[in-house]
N, CA, C and O atoms as a GROMACS GRO file, in nm:
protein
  308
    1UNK      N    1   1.132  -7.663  -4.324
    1UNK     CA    2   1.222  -7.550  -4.334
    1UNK      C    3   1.326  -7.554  -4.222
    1UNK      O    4   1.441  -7.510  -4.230
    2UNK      N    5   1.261  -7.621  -4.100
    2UNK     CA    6   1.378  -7.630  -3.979
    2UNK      C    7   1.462  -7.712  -3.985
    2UNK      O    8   1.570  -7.702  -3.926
    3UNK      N    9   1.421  -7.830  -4.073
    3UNK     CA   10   1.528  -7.967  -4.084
    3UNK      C   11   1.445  -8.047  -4.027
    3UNK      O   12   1.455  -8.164  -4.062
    4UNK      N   13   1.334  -8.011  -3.917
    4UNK     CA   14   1.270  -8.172  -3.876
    4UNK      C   15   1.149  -8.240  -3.974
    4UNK      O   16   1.034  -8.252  -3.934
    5UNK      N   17   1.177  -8.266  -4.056
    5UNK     CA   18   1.096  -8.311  -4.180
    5UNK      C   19   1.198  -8.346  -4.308
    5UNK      O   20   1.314  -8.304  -4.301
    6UNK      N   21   1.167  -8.400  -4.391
    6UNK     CA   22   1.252  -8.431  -4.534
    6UNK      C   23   1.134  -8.356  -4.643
    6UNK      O   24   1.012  -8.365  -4.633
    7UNK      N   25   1.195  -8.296  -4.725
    7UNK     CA   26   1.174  -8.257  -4.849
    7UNK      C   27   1.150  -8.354  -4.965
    7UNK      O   28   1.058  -8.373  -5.045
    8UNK      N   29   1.292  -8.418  -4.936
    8UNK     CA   30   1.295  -8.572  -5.036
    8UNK      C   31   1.351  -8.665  -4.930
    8UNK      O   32   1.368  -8.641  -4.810
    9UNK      N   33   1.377  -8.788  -5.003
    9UNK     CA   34   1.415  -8.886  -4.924
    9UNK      C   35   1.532  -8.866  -4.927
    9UNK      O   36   1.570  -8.972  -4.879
   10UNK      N   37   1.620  -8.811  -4.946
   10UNK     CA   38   1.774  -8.771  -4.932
   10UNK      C   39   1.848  -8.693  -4.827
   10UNK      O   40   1.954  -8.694  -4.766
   11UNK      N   41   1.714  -8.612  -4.839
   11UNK     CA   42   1.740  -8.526  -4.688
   11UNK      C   43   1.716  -8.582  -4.531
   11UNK      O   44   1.621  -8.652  -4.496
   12UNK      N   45   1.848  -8.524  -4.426
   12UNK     CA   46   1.852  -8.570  -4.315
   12UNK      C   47   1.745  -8.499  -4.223
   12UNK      O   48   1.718  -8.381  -4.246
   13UNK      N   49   1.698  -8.552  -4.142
   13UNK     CA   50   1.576  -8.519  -4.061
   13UNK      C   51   1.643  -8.464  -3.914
   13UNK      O   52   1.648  -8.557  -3.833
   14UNK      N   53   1.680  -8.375  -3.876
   14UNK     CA   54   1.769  -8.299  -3.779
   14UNK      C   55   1.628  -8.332  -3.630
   14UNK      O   56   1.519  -8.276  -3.619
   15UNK      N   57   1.681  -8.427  -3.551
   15UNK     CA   58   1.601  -8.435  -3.471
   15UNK      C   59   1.600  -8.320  -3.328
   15UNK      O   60   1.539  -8.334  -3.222
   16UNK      N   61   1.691  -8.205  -3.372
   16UNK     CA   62   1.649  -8.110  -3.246
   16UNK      C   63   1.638  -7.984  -3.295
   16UNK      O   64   1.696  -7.887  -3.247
   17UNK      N   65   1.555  -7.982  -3.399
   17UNK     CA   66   1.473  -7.919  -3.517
   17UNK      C   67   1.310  -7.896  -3.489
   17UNK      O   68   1.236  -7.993  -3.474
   18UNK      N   69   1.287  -7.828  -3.487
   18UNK     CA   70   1.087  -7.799  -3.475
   18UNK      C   71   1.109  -7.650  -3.367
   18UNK      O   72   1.193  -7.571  -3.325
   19UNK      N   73   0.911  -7.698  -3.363
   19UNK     CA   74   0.892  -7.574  -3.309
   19UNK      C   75   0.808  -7.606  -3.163
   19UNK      O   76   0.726  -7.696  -3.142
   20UNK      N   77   0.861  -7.496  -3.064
   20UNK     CA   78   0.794  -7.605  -2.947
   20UNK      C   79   0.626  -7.424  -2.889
   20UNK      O   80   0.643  -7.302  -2.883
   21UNK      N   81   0.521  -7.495  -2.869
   21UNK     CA   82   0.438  -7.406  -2.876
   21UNK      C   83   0.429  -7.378  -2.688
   21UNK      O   84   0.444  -7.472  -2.610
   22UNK      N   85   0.404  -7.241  -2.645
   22UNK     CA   86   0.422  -7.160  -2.533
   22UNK      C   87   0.273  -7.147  -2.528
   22UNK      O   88   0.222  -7.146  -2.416
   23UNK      N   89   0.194  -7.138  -2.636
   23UNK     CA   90   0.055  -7.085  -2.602
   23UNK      C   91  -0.036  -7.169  -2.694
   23UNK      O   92   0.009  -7.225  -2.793
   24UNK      N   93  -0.152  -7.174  -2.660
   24UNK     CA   94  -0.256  -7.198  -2.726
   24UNK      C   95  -0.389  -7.117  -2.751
   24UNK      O   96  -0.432  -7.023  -2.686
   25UNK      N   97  -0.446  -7.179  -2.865
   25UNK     CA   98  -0.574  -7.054  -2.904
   25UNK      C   99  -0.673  -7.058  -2.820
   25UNK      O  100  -0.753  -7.146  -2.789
   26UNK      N  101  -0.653  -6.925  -2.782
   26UNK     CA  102  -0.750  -6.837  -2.682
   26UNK      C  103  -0.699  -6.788  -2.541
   26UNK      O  104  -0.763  -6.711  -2.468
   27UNK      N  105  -0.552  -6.853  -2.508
   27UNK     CA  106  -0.440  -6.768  -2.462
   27UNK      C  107  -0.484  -6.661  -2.427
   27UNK      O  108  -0.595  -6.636  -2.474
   28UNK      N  109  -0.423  -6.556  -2.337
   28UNK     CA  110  -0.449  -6.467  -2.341
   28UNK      C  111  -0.277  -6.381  -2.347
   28UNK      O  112  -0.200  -6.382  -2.251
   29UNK      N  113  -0.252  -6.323  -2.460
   29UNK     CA  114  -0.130  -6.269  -2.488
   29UNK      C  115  -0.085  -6.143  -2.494
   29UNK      O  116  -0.169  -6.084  -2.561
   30UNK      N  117   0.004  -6.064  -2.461
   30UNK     CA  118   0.016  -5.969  -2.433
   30UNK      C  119   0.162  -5.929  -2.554
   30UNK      O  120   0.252  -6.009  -2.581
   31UNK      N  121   0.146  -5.761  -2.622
   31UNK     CA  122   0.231  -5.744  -2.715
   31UNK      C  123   0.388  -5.720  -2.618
   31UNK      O  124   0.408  -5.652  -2.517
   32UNK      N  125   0.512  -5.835  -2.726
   32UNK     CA  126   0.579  -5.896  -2.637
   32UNK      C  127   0.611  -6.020  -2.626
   32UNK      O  128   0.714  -6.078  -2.661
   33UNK      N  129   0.450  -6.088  -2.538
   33UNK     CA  130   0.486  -6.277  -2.480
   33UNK      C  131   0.517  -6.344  -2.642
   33UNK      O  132   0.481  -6.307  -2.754
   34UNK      N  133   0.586  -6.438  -2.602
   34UNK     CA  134   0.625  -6.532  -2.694
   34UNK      C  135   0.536  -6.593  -2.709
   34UNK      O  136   0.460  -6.583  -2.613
   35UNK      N  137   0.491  -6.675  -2.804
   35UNK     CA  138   0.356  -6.745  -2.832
   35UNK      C  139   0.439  -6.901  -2.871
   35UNK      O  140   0.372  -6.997  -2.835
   36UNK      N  141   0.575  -6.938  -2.938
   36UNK     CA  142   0.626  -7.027  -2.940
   36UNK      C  143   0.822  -7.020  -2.974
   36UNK      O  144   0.886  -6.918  -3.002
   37UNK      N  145   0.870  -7.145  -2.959
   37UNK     CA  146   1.028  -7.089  -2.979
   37UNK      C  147   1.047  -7.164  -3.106
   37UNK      O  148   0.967  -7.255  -3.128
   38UNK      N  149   1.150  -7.137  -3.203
   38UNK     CA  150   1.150  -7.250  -3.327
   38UNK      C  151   1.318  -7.256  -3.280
   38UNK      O  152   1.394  -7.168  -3.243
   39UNK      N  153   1.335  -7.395  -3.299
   39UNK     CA  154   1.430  -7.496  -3.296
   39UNK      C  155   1.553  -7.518  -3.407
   39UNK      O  156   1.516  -7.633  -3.430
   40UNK      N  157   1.628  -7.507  -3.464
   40UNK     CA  158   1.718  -7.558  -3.582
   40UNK      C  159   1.872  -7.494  -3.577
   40UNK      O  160   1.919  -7.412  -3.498
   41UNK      N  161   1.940  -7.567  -3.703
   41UNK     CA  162   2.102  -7.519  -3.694
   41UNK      C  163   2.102  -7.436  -3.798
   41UNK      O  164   2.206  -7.372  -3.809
   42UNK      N  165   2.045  -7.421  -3.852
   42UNK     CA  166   2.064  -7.307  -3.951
   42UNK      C  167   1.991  -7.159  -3.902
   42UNK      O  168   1.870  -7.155  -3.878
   43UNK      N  169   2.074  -7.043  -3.891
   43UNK     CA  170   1.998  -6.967  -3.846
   43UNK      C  171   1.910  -6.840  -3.939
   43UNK      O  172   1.831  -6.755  -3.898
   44UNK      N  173   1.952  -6.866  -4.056
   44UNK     CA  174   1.900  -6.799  -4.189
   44UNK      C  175   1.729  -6.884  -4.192
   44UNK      O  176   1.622  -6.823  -4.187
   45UNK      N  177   1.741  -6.993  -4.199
   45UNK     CA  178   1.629  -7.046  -4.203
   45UNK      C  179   1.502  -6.995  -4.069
   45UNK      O  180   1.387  -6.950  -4.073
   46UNK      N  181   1.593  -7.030  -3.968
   46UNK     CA  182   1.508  -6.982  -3.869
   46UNK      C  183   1.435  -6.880  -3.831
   46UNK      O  184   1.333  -6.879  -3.763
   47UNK      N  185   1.528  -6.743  -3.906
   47UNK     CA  186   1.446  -6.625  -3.934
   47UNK      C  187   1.359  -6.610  -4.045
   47UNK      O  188   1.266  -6.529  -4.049
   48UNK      N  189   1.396  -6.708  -4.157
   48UNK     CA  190   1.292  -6.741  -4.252
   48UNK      C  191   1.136  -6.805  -4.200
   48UNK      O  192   1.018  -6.798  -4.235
   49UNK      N  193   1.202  -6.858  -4.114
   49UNK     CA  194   1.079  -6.981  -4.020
   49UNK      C  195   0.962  -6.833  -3.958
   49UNK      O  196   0.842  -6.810  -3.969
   50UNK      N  197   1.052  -6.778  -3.909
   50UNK     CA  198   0.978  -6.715  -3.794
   50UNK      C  199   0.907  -6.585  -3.866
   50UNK      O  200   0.815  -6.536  -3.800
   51UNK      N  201   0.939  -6.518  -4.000
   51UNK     CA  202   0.877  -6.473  -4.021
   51UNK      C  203   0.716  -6.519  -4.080
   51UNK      O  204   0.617  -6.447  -4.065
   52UNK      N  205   0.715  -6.642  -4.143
   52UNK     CA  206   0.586  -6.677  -4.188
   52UNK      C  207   0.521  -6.751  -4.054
   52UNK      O  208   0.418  -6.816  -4.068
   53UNK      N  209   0.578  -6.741  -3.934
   53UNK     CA  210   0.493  -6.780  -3.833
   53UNK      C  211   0.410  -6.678  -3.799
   53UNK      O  212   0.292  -6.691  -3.766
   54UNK      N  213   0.508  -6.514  -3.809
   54UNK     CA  214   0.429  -6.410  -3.775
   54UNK      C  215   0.301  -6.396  -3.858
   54UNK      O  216   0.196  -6.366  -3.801
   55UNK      N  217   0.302  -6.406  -3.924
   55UNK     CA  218   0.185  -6.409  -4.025
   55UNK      C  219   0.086  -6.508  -4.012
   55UNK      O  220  -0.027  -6.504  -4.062
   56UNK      N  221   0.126  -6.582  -3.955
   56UNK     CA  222   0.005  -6.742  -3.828
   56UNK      C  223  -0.059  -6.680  -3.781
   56UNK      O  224  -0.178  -6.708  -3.794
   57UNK      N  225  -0.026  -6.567  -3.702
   57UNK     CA  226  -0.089  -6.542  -3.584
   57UNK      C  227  -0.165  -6.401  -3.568
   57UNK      O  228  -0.098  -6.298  -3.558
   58UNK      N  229  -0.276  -6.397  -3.564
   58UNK     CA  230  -0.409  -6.297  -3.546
   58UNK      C  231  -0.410  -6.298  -3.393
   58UNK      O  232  -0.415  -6.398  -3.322
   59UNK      N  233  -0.405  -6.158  -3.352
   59UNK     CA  234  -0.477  -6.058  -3.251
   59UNK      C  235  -0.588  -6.007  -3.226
   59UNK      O  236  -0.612  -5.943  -3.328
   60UNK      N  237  -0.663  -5.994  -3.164
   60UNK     CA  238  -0.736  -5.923  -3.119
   60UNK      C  239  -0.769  -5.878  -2.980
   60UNK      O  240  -0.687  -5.905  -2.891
   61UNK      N  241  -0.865  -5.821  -2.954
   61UNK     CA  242  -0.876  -5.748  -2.822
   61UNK      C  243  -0.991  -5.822  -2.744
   61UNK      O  244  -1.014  -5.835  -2.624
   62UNK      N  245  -1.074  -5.878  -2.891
   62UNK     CA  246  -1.214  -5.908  -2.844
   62UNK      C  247  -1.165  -6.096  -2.831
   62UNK      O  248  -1.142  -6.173  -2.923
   63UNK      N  249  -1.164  -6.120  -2.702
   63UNK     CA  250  -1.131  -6.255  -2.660
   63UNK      C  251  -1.220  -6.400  -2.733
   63UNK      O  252  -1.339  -6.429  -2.742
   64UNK      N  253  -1.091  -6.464  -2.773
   64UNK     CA  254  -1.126  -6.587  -2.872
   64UNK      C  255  -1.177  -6.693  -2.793
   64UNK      O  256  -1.147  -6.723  -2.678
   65UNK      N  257  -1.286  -6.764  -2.896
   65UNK     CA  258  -1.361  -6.876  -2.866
   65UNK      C  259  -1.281  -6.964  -2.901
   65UNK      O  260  -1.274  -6.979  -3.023
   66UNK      N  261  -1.199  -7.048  -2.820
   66UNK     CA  262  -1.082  -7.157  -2.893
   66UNK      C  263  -1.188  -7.260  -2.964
   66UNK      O  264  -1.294  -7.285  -2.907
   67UNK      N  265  -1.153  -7.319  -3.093
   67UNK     CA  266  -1.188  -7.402  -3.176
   67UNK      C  267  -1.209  -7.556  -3.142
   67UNK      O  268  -1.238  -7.581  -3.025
   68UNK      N  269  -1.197  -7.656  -3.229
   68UNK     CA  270  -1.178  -7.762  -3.195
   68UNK      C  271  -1.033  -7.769  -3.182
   68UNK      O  272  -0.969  -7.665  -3.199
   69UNK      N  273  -0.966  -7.892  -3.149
   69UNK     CA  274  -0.819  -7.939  -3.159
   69UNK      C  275  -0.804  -8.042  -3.242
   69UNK      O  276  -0.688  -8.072  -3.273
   70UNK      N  277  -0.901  -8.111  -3.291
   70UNK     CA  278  -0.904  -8.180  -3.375
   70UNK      C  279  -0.968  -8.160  -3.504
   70UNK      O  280  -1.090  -8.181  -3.503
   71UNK      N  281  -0.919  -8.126  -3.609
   71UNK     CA  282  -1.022  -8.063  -3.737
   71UNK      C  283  -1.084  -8.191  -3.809
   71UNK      O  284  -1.189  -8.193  -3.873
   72UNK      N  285  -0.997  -8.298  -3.787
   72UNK     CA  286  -1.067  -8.398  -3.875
   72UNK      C  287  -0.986  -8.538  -3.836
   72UNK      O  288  -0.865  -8.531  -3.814
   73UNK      N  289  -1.036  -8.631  -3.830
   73UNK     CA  290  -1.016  -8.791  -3.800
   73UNK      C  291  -0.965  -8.858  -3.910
   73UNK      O  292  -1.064  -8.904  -3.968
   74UNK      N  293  -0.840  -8.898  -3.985
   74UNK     CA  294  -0.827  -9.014  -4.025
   74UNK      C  295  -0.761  -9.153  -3.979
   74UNK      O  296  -0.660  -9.189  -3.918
   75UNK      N  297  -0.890  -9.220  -4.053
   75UNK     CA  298  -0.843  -9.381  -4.038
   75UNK      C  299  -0.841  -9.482  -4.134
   75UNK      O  300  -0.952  -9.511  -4.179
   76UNK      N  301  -0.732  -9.554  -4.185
   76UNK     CA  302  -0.762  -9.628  -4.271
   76UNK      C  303  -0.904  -9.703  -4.248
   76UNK      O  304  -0.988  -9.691  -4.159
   77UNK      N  305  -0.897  -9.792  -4.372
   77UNK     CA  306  -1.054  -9.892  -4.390
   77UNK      C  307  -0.924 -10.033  -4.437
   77UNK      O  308  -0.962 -10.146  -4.466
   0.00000   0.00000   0.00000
């Protein structure tokens, strides 16, 4: 959606495009801190971007057990 990825192979891959992350899970965040910034030239998109990020991200009060960082290993054979 930011441009740093292709859709198809036609599309240009905008290399100062993405999203750069400020926090990680189990952070401790306050209503306010930024949790990450998103990157791109289009700025319609970017508010497109940023709203389904809001929706990423769960609150609570009762402090998180951060997960793994790795969910799963692939390797070719």
């Amino acid at each position: 959606m930011l441009g740093a990825g292709r859709s198809k192979k036609e599309d240009v891959a905008l290399p100062g495009a993405g999203i750069t992350l400020l926090r990680v899970q189990g952070d401790e965040v306050w209503p306010g801190d930024k949790v990450c910034l998103l990157h791109g030239e289009d700025d319609a998109k970017v508010a497109e971007a940023a709203l389904l990020l809001q929706s990423a991200y769960q609150t609570s009060e009762i402090p998180a057990i951060p997960g793994a960082r790795v969910l799963q290993e692939i390797t070719q054979e």
